[in-house]
C-alpha positions in Angstrom: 0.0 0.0 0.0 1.2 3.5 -0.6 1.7 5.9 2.0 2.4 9.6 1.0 2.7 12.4 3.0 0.6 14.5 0.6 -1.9 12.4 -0.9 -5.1 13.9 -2.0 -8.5 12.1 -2.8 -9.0 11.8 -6.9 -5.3 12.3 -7.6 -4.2 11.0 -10.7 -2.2 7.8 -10.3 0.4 5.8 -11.6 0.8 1.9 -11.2 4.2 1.5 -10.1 6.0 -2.3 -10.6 8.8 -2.7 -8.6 11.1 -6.4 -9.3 13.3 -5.8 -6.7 12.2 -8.8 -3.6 11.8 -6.7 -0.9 10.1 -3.5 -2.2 11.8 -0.2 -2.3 10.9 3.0 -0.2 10.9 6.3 -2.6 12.3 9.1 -0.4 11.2 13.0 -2.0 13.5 15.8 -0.8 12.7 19.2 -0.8 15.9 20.3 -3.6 16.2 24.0 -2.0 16.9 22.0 1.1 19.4 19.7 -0.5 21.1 22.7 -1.7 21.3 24.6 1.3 22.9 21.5 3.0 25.3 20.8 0.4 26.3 24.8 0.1 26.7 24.9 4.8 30.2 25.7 5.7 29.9 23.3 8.9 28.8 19.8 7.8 25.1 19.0 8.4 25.5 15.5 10.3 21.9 15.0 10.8 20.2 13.1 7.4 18.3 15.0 6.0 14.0 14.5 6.1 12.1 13.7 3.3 8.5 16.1 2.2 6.8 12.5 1.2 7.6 8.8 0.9 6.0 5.8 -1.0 6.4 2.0 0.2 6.2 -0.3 -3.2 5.3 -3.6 -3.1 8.4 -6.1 -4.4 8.2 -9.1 -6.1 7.4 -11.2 -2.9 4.2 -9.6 -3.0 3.6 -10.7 -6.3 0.2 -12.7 -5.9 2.1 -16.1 -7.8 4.8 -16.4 -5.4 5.5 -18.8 -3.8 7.7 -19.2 -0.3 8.5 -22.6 -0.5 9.9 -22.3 -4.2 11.4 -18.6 -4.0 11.2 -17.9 -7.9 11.1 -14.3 -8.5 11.6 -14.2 -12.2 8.6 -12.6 -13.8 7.4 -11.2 -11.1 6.5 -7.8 -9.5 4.6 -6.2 -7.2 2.3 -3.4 -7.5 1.6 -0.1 -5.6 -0.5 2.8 -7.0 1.7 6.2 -6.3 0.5 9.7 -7.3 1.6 10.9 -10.4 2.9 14.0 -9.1 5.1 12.6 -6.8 6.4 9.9 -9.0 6.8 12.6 -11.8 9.1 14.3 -9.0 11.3 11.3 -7.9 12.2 10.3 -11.2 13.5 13.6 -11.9 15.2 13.8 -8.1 17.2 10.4 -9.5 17.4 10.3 -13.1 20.9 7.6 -12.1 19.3 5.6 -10.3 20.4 2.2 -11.4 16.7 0.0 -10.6 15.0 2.8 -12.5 17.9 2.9 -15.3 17.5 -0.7 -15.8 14.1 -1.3 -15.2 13.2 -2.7 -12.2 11.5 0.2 -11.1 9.1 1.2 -13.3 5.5 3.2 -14.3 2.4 2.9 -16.3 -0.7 5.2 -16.8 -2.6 1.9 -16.3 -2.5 -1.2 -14.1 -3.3 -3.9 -17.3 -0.1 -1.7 -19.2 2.0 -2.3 -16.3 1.5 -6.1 -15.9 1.6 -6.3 -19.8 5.4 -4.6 -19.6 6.4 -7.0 -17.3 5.2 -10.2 -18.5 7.2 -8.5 -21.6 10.2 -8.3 -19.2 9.6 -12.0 -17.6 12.4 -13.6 -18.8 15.2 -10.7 -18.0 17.0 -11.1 -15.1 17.4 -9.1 -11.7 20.3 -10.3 -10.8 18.3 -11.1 -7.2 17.0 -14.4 -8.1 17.5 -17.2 -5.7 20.4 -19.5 -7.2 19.1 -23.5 -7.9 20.0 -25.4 -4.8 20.8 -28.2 -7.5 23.0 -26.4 -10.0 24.9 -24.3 -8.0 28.3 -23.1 -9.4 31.6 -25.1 -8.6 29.9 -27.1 -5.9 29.5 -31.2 -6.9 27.8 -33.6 -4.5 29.4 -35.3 -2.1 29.7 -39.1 -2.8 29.4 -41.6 0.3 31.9 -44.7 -0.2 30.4 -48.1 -0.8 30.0 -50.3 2.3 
């Protein structure tokens, strides 16, 4: 579920699909802030405080998966975020390497969304599980006979 700081009732929305397992939390900083920080003479040790945050969903709250078999590939979970705001963070981290390469991403509507990432079902993460029975460099151990 989304949580912003600033949310208002008949906002347009954006479905959000986020492939990383866990979810992500979107931060928004206040830029004249940011600036003001990064210009201080002294060091500002305390981090600074975001105007609005979203939770997404990650893959694990995909509805098809499954604990027991931990395959993430394919999936993605969903969180409707305010287009304003998400408009906003993309432009506060244009570098930001999930959004770069995809596993962050936005759709006008939810049915694009899930069609762009059944289109992006066989890609990768990099955050997939590794098979228990193929993993690399690692042979059985053999008992000996008797």
């Amino acid at each position: 579920m989304a949580h912003t700081a600033s949310s208002a009732r008949g906002a347009e929305t954006v479905t959000v699909v986020c492939r990383l397992p866990s979810g992500l939390v979107l931060d928004l900083y206040d830029p004249e802030d940011l600036r003001t920080r990064a210009g201080s003479v002294a060091p500002v040790m305390a981090p600074p405080v975001p105007r609005a945050s979203v939770r997404l969903a990650g893959a694990r709250r995909d509805a098809r998966f499954h604990a027991r078999d931990n395959r993430l590939l394919g999936l993605g979970g969903h969180t409707q975020v305010d287009k304003a705001f998400w408009d906003a963070w993309v432009a506060q981290n244009p570098g930001y390497l999930p959004l770069k390469n995809g596993l962050v991403f936005a759709q006008a509507r939810a049915a694009d969304a899930q069609a762009r990432l059944a289109e992006c079902a066989s890609q990768r993460t990099g955050l997939e599980g590794l098979d228990p029975n193929a993993l690399p460099g690692v042979t059985p151990a053999h008992t000996a006979p008797g």
